[in-house]
C-alpha positions in Angstrom: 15.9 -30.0 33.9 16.8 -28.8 37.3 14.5 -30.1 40.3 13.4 -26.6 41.5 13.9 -23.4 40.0 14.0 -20.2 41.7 12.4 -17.1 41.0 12.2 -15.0 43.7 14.2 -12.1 41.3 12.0 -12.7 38.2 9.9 -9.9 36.7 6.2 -10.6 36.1 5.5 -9.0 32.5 9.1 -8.5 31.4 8.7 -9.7 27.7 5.0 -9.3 27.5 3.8 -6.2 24.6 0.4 -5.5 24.2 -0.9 -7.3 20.7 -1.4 -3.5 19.1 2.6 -2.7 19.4 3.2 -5.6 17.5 4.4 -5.6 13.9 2.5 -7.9 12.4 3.7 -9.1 8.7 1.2 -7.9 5.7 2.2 -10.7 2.6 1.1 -9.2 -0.7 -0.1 -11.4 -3.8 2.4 -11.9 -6.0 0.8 -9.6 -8.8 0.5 -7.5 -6.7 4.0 -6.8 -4.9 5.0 -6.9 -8.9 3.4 -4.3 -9.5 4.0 -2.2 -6.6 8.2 -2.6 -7.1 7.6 -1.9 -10.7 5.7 1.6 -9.5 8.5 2.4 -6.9 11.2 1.7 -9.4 9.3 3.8 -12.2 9.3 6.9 -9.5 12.9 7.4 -9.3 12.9 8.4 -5.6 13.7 6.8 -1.9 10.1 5.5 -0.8 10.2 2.5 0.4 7.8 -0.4 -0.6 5.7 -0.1 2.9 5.4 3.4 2.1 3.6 3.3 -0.8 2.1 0.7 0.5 0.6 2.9 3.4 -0.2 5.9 1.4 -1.8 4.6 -0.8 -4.1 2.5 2.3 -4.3 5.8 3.5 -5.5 7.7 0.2 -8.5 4.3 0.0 -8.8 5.0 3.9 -9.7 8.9 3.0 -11.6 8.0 -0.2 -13.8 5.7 1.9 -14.8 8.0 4.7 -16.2 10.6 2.0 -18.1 8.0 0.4 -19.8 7.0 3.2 -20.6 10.3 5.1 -21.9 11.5 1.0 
């Protein structure tokens, strides 16, 4: 290590991204991720796995919010 480093060109914040634009991994159970390829292969079509995956979150995410306002 050097005795003294300089950083009188450094950047404050260069690498830093807020925690919300993050990609955070999602693991899925076993069964579950089974399943899910199983569906996506059944469908004959270019979805992806995280695209099911968010559609259907997105269909529960609907489903909920006219359960509770009922």
């Amino acid at each position: 290590m050097k005795q003294e480093y300089d950083f009188s060109a450094a950047e404050q914040g260069r690498f830093y991204r807020p925690i919300d634009a993050l990609d955070i991994p999602i693991y899925l159970d076993q069964d579950v991720k089974q399943f899910m390829l199983t569906k996506l292969k059944s469908k004959s079509n270019t979805t992806s796995l995280s695209e099911l995956i968010n559609s259907l979150l997105k269909k529960d995410i609907e489903i909920t919010k006219q359960l509770s306002s009922v």
